[in-house]
VOKOLFI-305345 format. One record per residue: residue in three letters; x, y, z of N, C-alpha, C in turn. Coordinates in steps of 0.1 Angstrom, whole numbers, plus 2048, in hexadecimal, padded with zeros to 3 digits. Layout:
<sites>
AlaXYZXYZXYZ ...
</sites>
This chain:
<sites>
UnkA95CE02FAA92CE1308A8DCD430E UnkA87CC9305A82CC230CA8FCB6310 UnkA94CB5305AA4CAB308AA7CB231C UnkAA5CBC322AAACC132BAA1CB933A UnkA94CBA336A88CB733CA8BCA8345 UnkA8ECA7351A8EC9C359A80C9735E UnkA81C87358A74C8035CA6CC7A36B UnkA65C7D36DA5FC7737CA57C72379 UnkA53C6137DA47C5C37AA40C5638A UnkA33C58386A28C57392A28C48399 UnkA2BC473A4A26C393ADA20C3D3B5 UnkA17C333B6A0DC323C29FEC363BE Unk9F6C363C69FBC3A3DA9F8C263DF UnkA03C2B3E8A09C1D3F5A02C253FF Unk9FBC194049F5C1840FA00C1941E UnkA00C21425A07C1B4319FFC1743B UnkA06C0D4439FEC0644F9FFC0A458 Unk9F8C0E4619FAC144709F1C0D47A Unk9F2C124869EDC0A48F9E4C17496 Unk9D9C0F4A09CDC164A79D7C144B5 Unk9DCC214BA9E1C1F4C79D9C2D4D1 Unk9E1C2D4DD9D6C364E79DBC464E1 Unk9D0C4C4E09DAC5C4DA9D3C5B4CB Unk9D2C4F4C59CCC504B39D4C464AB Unk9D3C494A19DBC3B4969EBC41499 Unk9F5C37498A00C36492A07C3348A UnkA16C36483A1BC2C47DA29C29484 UnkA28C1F482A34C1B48AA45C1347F UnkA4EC16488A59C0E47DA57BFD47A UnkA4DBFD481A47BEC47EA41BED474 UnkA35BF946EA2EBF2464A38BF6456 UnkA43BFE456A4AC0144BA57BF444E UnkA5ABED457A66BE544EA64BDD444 UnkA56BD943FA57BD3434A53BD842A UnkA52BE642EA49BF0420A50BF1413 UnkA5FBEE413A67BEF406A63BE13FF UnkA62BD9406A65BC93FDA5ABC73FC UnkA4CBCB402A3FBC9400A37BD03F6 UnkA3EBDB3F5A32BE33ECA37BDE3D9 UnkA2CBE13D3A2FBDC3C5A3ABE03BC UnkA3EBE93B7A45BEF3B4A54BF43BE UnkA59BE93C2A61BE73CDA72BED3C7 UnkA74BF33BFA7EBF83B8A80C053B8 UnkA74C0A3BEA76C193C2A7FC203CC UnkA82C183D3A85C163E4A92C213E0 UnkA9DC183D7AA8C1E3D5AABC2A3CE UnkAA0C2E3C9AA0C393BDAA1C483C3 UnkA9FC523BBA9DC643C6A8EC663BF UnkA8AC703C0A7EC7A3BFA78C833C8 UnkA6CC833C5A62C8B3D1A55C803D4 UnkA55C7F3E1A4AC753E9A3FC7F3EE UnkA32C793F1A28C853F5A21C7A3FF UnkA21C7C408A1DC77413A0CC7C416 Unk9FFC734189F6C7B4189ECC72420 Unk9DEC784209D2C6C4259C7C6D417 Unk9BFC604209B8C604149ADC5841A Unk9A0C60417992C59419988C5A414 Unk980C5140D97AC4B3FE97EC523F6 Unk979C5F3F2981C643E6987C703E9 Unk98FC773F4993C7E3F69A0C7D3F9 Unk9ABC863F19B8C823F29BAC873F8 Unk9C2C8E4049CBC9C4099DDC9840C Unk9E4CA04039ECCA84059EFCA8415 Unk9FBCA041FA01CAA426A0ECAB428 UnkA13CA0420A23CA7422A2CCA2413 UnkA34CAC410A3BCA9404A48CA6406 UnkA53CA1402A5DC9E407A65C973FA UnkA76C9A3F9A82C963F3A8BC943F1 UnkA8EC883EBA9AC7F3EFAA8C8B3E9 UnkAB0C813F2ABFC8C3EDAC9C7C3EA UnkAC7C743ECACBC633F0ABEC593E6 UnkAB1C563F3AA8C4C3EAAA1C4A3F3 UnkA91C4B3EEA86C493F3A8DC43403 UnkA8EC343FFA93C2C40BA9AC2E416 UnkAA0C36415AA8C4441EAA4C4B428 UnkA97C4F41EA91C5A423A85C5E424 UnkA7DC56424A70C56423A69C5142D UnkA6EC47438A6CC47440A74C4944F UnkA7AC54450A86C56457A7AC5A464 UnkA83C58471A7CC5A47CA73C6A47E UnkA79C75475A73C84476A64C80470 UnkA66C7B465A62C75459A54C7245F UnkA51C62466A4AC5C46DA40C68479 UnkA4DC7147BA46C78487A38C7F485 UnkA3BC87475A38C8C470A27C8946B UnkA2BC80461A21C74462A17C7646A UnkA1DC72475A12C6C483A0BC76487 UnkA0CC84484A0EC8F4889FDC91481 Unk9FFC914719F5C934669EBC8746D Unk9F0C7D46B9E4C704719D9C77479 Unk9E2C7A4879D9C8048B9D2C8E490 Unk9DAC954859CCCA04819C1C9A47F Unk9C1C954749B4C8D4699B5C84472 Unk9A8C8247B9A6C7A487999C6E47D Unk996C7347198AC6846C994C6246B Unk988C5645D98DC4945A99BC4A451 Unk9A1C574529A6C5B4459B5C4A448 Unk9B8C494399C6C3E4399CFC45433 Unk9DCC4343B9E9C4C4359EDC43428 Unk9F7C4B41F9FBC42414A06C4C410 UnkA0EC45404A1AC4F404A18C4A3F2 UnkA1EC553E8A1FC593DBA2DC563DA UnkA31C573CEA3BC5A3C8A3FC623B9 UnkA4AC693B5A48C6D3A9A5AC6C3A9 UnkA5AC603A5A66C5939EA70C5F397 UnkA7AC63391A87C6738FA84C5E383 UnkA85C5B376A87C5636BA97C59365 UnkAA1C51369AAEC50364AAFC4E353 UnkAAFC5634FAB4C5033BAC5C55337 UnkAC5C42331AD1C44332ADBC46340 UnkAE3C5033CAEFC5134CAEBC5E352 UnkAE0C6334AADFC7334EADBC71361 UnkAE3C7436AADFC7B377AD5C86379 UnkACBC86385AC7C8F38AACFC9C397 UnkACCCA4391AD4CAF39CAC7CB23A4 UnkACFCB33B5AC2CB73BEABDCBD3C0 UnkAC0CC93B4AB4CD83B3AABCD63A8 UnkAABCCB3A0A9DCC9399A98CC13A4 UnkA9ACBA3ACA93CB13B6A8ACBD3BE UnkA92CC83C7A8DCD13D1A85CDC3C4 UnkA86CDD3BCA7ACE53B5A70CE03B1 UnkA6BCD13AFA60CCD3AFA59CC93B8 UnkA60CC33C9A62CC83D3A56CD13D8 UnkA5ECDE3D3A52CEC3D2A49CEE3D1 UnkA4BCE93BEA41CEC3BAA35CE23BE UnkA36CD63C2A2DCCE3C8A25CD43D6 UnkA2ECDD3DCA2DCDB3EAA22CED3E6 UnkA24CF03DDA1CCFE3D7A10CF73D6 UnkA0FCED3C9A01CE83C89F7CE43D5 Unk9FECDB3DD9FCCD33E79F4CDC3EF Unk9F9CE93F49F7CEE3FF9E9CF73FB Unk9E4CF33E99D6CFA3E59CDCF73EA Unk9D4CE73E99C7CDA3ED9C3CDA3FF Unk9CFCD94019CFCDB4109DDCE4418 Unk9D8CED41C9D9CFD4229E2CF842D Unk9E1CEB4379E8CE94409F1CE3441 Unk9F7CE1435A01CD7430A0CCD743F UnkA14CCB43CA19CCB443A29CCF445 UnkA2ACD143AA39CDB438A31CE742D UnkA3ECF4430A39D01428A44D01421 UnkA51CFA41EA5ED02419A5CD0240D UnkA5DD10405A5BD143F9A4DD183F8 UnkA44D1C402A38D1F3FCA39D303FC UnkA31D333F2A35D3D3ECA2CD453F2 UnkA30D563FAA27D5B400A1ED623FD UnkA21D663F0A1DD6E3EBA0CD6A3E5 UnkA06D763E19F5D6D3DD9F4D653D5 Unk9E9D5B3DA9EAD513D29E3D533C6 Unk9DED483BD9D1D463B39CBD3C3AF Unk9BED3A3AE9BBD323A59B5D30398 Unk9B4D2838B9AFD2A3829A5D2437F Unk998D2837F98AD1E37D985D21370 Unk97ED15373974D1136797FD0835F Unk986D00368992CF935D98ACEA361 Unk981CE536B97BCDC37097DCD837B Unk970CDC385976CD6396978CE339D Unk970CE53A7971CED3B097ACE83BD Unk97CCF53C3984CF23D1981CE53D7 Unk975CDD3D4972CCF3DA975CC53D1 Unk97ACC83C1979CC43BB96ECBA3B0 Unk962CC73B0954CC03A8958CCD3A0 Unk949CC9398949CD438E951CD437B Unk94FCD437494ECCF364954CDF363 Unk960CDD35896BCE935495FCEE347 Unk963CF934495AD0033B961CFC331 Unk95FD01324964CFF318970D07317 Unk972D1531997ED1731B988D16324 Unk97FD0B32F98BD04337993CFB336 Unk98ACF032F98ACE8326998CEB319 Unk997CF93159A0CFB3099ADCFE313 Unk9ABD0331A9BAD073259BDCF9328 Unk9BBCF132D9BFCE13319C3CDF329 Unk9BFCDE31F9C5CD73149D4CE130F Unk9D3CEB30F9D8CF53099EBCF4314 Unk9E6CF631D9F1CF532D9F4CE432F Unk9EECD93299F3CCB32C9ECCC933A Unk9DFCD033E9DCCCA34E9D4CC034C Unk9D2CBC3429C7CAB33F9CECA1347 Unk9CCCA43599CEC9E35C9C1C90363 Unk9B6C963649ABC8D36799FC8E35C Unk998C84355991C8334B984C8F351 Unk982C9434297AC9D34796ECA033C 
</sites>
């Protein structure tokens, strides 16, 4: 099963730039024309995956929009809906918050292709996680209506403090969620 398992690897978070106009911050198609050739990892541009669009202020991540290539990032990621969208989240979150965008890369091995329903099912399943963190996400497609759950004592409450117990601890490890040192 794992020969089957298609790779996505993590970029980011990129800062985007926007501007202080009347109404709140924006972004404008000025501060992304040079966002492909400027940012570090400038090889992404042409690739597919899933992008997560979000804010961010001192240590607080949020989640608001998830989003997937069918083409490549560069396509699509900042299309005029795209931007609207954006501007939209900016200014909810009227603080200091700064927009930034993620990525989770398409890993090509070998000639093997991606088909665009493993792309829209992690998609999903992102846009499932996402909407734990924050409830107001900004797209719902695929959220599931049915009741949710959560599992504690794995470390991190809804604010994210709080030390996993020991047999949270064994579940992390147990399920592969070692994803922040704990």
């Amino acid at each position: 099963m794992k020969n089957n398992l298609k790779r996505f690897k993590p970029f980011g978070p990129f800062e985007i730039k926007f501007e202080n106009m009347p109404g709140g911050k924006r972004i404008t198609k000025d501060h992304l024309q040079t966002f492909w050739t400027t940012m570090k990892p400038n090889k992404i541009g042409p690739t597919k995956g899933v992008y997560v669009f979000g804010m961010k202020v001192t240590r607080t991540l949020l989640p608001c929009y998830i989003g997937k290539t069918k083409n490549s990032f560069e396509k699509e990621c900042f299309t005029i809906r795209n931007i609207n969208i954006y501007n939209e989240e900016i200014i909810r979150y009227e603080r200091n918050y700064k927009p930034f965008i993620f990525f989770l890369v398409y890993q090509q091995e070998k000639k093997q292709k991606i088909s665009d329903k493993v792309i829209r099912e992690l998609e999903t399943y992102l846009i499932n996680l996402a909407v734990e963190r924050n409830p107001d996400l900004a797209n719902t497609r695929g959220i599931e209506d049915e009741d949710r759950f959560e599992i504690v004592d794995i470390g991190g409450s809804e604010k994210g403090r709080g030390a996993p117990t020991r047999e949270g601890k064994f579940f992390k490890e147990m399920m592969g969620l070692n994803l922040s040192a704990s």
